[in-house]
Structure formats: structure tokens, C-alpha cells
VOGU-3710 file (C-alpha; in Angstrom, 3 decimals, decimal comma):
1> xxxxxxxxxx> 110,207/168,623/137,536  106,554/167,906/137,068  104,601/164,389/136,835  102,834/165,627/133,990  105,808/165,820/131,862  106,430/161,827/132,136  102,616/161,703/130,747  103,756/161,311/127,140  106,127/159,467/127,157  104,164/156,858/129,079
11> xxxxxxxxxx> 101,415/156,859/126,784  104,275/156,495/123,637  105,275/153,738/125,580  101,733/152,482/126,220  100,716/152,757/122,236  104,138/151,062/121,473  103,385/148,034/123,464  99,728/147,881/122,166  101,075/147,690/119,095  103,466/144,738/119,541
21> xxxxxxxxxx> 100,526/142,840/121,298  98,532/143,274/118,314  101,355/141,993/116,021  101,836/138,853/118,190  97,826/138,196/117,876  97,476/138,676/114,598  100,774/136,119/113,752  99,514/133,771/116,218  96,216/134,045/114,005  97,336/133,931/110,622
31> xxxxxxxxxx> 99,206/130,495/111,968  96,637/128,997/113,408  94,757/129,348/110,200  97,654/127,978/108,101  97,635/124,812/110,191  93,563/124,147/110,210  93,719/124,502/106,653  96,680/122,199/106,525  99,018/124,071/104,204  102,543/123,751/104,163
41> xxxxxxxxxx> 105,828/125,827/102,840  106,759/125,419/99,677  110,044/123,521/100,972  108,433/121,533/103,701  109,052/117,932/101,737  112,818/118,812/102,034  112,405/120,399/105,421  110,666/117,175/106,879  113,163/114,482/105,255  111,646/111,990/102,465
51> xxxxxxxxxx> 107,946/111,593/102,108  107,359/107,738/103,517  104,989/105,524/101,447  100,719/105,225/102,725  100,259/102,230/104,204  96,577/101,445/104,610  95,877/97,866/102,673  91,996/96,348/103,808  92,891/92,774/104,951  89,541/91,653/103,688
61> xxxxxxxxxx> 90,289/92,679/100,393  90,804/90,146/98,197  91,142/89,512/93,820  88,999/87,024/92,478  90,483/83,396/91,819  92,741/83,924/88,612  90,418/81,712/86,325  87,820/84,545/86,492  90,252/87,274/86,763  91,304/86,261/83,080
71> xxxxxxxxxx> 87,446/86,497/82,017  87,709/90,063/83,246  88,292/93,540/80,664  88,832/96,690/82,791  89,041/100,310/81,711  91,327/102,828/83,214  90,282/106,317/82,164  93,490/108,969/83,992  94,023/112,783/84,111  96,940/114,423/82,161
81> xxxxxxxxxx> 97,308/116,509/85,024  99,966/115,401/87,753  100,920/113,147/85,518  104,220/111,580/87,411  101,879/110,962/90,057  98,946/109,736/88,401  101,250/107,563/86,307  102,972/105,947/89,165  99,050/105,050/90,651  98,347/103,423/87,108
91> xxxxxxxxxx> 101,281/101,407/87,012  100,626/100,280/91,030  96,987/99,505/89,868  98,282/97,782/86,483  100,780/95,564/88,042  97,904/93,889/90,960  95,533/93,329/88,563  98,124/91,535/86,091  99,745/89,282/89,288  96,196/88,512/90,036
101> xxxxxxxxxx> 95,783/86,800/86,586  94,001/89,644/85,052  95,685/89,479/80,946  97,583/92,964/80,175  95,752/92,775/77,137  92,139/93,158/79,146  93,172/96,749/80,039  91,883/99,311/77,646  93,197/103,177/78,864  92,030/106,666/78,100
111> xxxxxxxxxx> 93,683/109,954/79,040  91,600/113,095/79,797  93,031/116,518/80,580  91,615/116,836/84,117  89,438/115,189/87,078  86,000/117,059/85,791  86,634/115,238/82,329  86,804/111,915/83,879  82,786/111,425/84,162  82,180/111,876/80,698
121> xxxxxxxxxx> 84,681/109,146/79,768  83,936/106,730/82,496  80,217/106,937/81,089  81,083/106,458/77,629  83,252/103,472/78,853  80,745/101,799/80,819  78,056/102,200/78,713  80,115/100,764/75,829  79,697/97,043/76,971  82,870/96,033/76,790
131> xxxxxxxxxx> 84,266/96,441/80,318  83,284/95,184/83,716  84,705/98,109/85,936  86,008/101,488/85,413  89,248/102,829/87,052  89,146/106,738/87,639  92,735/108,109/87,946  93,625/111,781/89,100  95,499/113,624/91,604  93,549/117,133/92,901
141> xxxxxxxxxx> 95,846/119,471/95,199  94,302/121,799/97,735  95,259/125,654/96,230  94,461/129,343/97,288  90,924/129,203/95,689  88,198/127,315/96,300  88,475/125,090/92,594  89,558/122,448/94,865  86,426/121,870/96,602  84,228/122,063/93,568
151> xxxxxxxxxx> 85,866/119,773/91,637  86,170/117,129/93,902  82,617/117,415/95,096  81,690/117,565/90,988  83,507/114,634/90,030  82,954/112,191/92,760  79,155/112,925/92,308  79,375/112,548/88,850  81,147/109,419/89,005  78,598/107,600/91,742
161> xxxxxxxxxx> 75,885/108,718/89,663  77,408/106,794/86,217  78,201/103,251/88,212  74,372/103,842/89,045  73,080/104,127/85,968  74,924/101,937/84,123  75,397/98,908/86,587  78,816/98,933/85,842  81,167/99,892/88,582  83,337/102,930/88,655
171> xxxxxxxxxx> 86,105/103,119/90,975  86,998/106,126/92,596  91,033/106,762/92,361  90,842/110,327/92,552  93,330/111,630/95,319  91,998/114,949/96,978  95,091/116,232/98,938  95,710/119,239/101,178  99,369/119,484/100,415  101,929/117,758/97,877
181> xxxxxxxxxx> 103,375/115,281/100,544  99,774/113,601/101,143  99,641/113,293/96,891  103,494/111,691/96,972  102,979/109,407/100,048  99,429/108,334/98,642  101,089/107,365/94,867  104,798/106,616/95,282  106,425/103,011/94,803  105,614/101,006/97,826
191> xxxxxxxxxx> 102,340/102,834/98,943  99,406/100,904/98,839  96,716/102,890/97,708  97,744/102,293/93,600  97,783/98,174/94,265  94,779/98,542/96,565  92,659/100,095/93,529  93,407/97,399/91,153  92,221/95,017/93,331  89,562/96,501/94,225
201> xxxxxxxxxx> 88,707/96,979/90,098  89,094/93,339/90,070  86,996/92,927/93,538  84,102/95,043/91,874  84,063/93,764/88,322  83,653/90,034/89,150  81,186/90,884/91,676  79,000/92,852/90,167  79,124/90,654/87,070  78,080/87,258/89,207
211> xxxxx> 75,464/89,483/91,090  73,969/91,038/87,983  74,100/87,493/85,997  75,601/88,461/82,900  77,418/85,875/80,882
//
């Protein structure tokens, strides 16, 4: 019985447990990255129990008094794109402005087929005359390319640069989310971002219009 006959099989057993190291590494890796980039499985909403409602209202944001919120007309240009979403933030954003003695008949709307379309719209609107704000609706979820991160960039530039060049303000209700339960939290009944944005359309429209002095 010799030493050297144990030699390979030690250095089967060596290669073997290399191997499972490197396995471990690379899973412990691969989640690490899922995390930082905040994805999720495709039944994590489930998995997690129901998605509860954003709460994040500004205490210092107020409507104006209702005798100038009737003076106001506000447009609300929305994607066509995550529509059950982006629906449910229109009708939030509808129903503040309305209780805050804005006239349903003020509100003009316009549908576009996604968030890089809104710009385009939102200048045409503002430009028009006829409106004292503009209310951007869309919903953009984080995918496996990087469309995500153009877009958003795109249209929120795009947007700033037509409330500058107008003088008419443009209110940014596009939702960039990493993962479906940020977009449902963010626009389901009771959240307060969609309520938030109509008041802040409101907030926006009669301020600009006393600080510009236009009749």
C-alpha cells in the first residue's frame, strides 16, 4: 500500500470542492446583483402579501382658495401604456382638484401612447393659451435593457425644458419604478401621490399665474 496511490483521489476530491466553492460565489454574486438592482420574482406581490398604499403627502402643500381654483383650466396629457395604473393616478389627481373647487369642466385630457410622447403634447398644450398647468401622467417600469433609463432621463428633460419656455408649468407625474409593487403602491386607491399631483397642478397654476400677472 503506497501514499502515492491516495494522490488522486485527493486531488478529485480537491477539484470537487473547488468547484462547489465556485458555485456558492458565483450564486452569492448573481444575488447580490439582483438585490442592488432591486428586481424582484415575478410572484413576489403574492409572495409578500398585498402591496400597501405610498404615503408621503407635503404638509405645506396646500390648493388655492376655491374662488380662484374655479378661475383655473388644467390639462392632463397621460400614457396609454400601464393604463390601469395610470388611470387610477388620473382619477386620484381628478378628484383633489374637483374637491378643491376646481370645475370638472376646466379639465381638458389627451392620451399619448407612451412617456417619450408626452413632451410633444405638453408643449402643444401649454403653448395653446388655454391652460394654466400641465399634468404629465405615465408609469415607466425598470426592465432587462437599459430603455428604462433613457426614457426617463429623455422625458423629464424634455418636460423641464417646455414649463421653461413657455412659462406655463408642467407637472411631472411620471412614476419611474424598479419593480411593479413600487408602480401599485405609488397609484392605488388610498396612496397619495395621485391626490398630491392635483394639488400640486392647482398649487402651480395659480401661482405662476399671480406671479406672471396675467389676467
Amino acid at each position: 500500500f503506497s501514499l502515492l496511490s491516495m494522490m488522486p483521489a485527493k486531488k478529485e476530491r480537491s477539484a470537487t470542492a473547488m468547484a462547489v466553492a465556485a458555485g456558492v460565489g458565483l450564486l452569492a454574486a448573481a444575488a447580490g446583483v439582483v438585490q442592488f438592482l432591486g428586481q424582484k420574482a415575478p410572484d413576489s406581490v403574492s409572495a409578500n402579501g398585498p402591496v400597501e398604499p405610498h404615503k408621503d403627502m407635503p404638509r405645506s402643500l396646500k390648493a388655492p382658495p376655491p374662488e380662484l381654483a374655479q378661475q383655473l383650466h388644467i390639462a392632463i396629457v397621460r400614457t396609454a401604456w400601464n393604463e390601469t395604473m395610470v388611470m387610477s393616478m388620473q382619477t386620484g389627481a381628478e378628484e383633489a382638484m374637483i374637491q378643491n373647487g376646481l370645475p370638472k369642466e376646466n379639465i381638458h385630457h389627451e392620451v399619448v401612447p407612451g412617456a417619450y410622447e408626452l413632451p410633444i403634447c405638453a408643449k402643444y398644450l401649454a403653448q395653446s393659451g388655454k391652460y394654466h398647468a400641465v399634468l404629465c401622467l405615465g408609469v415607466l417600469i425598470k426592465g432587462e435593457t437599459a430603455h428604462f433609463e433613457y426614457i426617463c432621463n429623455s422625458v423629464s428633460t424634455a418636460l423641464m425644458d417646455v414649463q421653461m419656455e413657455t412659462n406655463i408649468p408642467v407637472l411631472y407625474g411620471v412614476l419611474n419604478c424598479f419593480n411593479d409593487s413600487q408602480a401599485i403602491a405609488r397609484t392605488r386607491i388610498g396612496s397619495d401621490l395621485p391626490p398630491s399631483l392635483g394639488i400640486s397642478a392647482l398649487h402651480m397654476a395659480e401661482t405662476c399665474h399671480r406671479l406672471g400677472g396675467r389676467s
